[in-house]
Residue, then its C-alpha position, 0 to 999 in steps of 0.5 A: x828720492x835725495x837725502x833732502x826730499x825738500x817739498x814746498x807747501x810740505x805740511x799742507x801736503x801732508x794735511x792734505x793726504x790725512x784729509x783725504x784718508x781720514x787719518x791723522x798726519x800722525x799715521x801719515x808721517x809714520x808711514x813715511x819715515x817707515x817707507x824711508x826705512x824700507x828703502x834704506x834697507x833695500x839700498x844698503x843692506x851692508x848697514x843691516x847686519x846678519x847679526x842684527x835682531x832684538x838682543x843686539x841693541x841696534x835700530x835704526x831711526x828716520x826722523x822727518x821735519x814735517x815743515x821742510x819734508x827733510x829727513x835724517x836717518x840714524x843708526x843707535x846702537x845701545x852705547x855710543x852716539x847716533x850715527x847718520x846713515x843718511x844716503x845721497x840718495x836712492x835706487x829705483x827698486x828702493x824707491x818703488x819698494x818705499x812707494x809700496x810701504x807708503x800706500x800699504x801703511x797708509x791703506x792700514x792707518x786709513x782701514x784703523x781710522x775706519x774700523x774705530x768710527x764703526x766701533x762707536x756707531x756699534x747698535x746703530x742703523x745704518x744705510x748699504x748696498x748688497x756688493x756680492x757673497x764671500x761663501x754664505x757671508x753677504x758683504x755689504x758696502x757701508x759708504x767708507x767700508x765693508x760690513x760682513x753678514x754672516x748667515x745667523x745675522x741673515x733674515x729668513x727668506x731673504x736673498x742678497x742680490x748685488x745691488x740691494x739697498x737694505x737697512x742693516x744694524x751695526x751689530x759688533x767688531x769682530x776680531x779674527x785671523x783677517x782681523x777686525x771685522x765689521x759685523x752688521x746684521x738684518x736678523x737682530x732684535x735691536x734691528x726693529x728697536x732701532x727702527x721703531x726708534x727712527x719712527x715713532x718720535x715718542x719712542x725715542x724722546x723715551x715717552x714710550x719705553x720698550x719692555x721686551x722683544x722677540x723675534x725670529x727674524x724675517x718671520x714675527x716679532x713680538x714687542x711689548x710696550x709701555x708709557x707712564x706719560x699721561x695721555x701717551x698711547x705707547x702701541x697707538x704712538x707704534x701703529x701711528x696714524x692708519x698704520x703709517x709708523x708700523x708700516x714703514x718699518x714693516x717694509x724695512x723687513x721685508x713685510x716681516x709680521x710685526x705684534x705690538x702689545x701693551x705691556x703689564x705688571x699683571x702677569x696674567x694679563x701679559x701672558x694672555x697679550x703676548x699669546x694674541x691673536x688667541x683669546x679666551x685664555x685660561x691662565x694658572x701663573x706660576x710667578x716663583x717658578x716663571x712658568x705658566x699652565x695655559x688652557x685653549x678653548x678647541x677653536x683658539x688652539x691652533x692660534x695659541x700655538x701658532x704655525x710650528x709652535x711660533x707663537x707660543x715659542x715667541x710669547x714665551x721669549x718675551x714674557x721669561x715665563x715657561x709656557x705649557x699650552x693644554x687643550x679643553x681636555x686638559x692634555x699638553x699640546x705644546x710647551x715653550x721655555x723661551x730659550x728656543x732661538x729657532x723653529x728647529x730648536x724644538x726638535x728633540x734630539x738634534x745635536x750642537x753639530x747639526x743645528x750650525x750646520x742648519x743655521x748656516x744653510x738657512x734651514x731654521x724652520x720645518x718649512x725650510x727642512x721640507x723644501x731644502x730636504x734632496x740638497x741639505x740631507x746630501x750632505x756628509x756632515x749629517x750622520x746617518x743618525x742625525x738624517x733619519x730624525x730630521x727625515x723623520x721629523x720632515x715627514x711628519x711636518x708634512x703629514x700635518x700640514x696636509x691634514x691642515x689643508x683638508x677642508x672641515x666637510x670632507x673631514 
């Protein structure tokens, strides 16, 4: 490397490498004026005195003609004129010390470049690849990056294979000890927005309009829709024709069971939509106070509740209302505020420490504390306390799911 680095062609090469690193010429000059910088420091450390930090006024400046790849370097001290340090030249060690800031400024400006774009496409879809597991985060390839699912964004029941090639949402920018970070997910509700959104045509000339979600990803999803456009059926434009629309995005997640429901102004009439497949409904609305009494007929019961509390738990998402499901007889067989993420949020009793602790170990559900039960319950962070409710809580489940299976004759 000599004092005039003259390059013919110096500016194309320089367009050139921010073509190719999608940065700007900016960021490439600024990593080469560092790298020079770097190098004069390795090669002449006698111009950097021990003395030297932000009170004493000194810096050093590299400044390079983009045209002719010639560069100067000035020692400016806070009075008195510049003066030009330039060397004749540099050693290898220098030299390979300025190769070495060059790529890593480079690498930088280029990671900077990446992490901007994926800011603007933040509640986008985007196509990846499955690459591997960084602890229980899946790291998938985005094309020109790295995205991170953490496991709250990972769908239930499914397993990230290297290789896979999955739809994921753009969900945030997360900024950490690493740095900015690529935040995607397969678990949030815009997911299937979005989805719907590529499908249905209508939806997203806004001639169908979505009027609530609820979901527990890889398992339901309730979504409410509405249009004011004569002659638009807004769940017929979801379904499409034979169910093609629905389907595919049924297939993006993974066969996840999907309720499209017209939405309403009466409430009554929403509630009872939102807690389909249960029919003949008896509904006492509560509107000042968001809540709503619900009476099942014996044979409807187990439908308006759903498997776990589920679909009682999702209506009640989506429709803000507090809803208490009663038998025929009047008593209060279950209850759902809407603010329930999980199946395991209903457990009375689990502490802010062990519900993480689930989540991040994929127990979400009754079902999946009864599989899981010998390898979760191992571990230290359950006080004993905490393991005997979820023991508890476990036994039950399994007590009436067996009941469940006991065909009606024999009962």
């Amino acid at each position: 490397m000599t004092s005039s680095m003259i390059r013919s062609g110096f500016m194309a090469l320089l367009e050139q490498v921010a073509k190719e690193r999608n940065i700007s010429v900016d960021k490439v000059v600024e990593s080469i004026e560092a790298a020079i910088e770097a190098a004069l420091r390795k090669d002449r450390p006698d111009l950097f005195s021990e003395e030297e930090d932000e009170e004493s006024n000194i810096r050093f400046e590299v400044q390079l003609d983009r045209n002719e790849g010639s560069a100067r370097i000035f020692r400016i001290e806070e009075e008195g004129e510049p003066v030009d340090v330039t060397p004749a030249g540099f050693g290898r060690i220098a030299s390979q010390t300025a190769k070495n800031v060059i790529f890593q400024k480079v690498r930088e400006a280029e990671r900077d470049a990446l992490i901007d774009d994926f800011t603007e496409r933040v509640g986008t879809l985007v196509q990846g690849t499955v690459i591997r597991y960084d602890g229980r985060n899946a790291i998938v390839d985005l094309g020109r990056g790295q995205g991170i699912m953490p496991p709250e964004e990972q769908m239930h029941g499914e397993f990230y294979r290297p290789n896979l090639r999955i739809t994921v949402l753009v969900k945030e920018i997360e900024e950490n000890e690493r740095g900015r970070q690529i935040i995607v997910s397969r678990a949030d509700e815009q997911l299937v927005i979005k989805l719907f959104e590529r499908e249905v045509p209508e939806m997203a000339s806004g001639a169908v309009e979505v009027k609530g979600i609820s979901r527990e990803a890889g398992i339901r999803t309730k979504l409410a829709v509405f249009s004011d456009r004569p002659g638009v059926d807004p769940v017929g434009s979801c379904v499409g024709q034979r169910g093609v629309r629905v389907q595919e995005v049924i297939r993006e997640v993974n066969n996840e069971k999907i309720d499209i429901i017209q939405y309403s102004e009466d409430q009554r009439q929403y509630l009872a939509a939102a807690l389909a497949p249960a029919e003949s409904l008896a509904i006492e609305v509560d509107a000042k106070n968001m809540t709503a009494t619900v009476t099942a007929p014996d044979d409807q019961l187990s439908l308006a509740i759903g498997r776990g509390g589920q679909n009682v738990r999702l209506a009640a998402k989506l429709t803000d209302y507090t809803i208490s499901i009663h038998s025929a007889s009047g008593e209060e067989q279950a209850s759902a505020t809407g603010d329930e993420e999980y199946e395991i949020d209903q457990i009375d009793g689990i502490t802010t420490e062990t519900r993480e602790y689930m989540i991040e170990n994929r127990v979400t559900t009754l079902e999946d504390l009864q599989h899981k039960w010998e390898t979760f319950s191992a571990n230290e962070r359950l006080s004993d306390e905490q393991r005997e409710l979820l023991d508890r809580v476990r036994q039950e489940y399994a007590e009436q799911m067996a009941a469940e299976e006991v065909p009606a004759d024999i009962q």
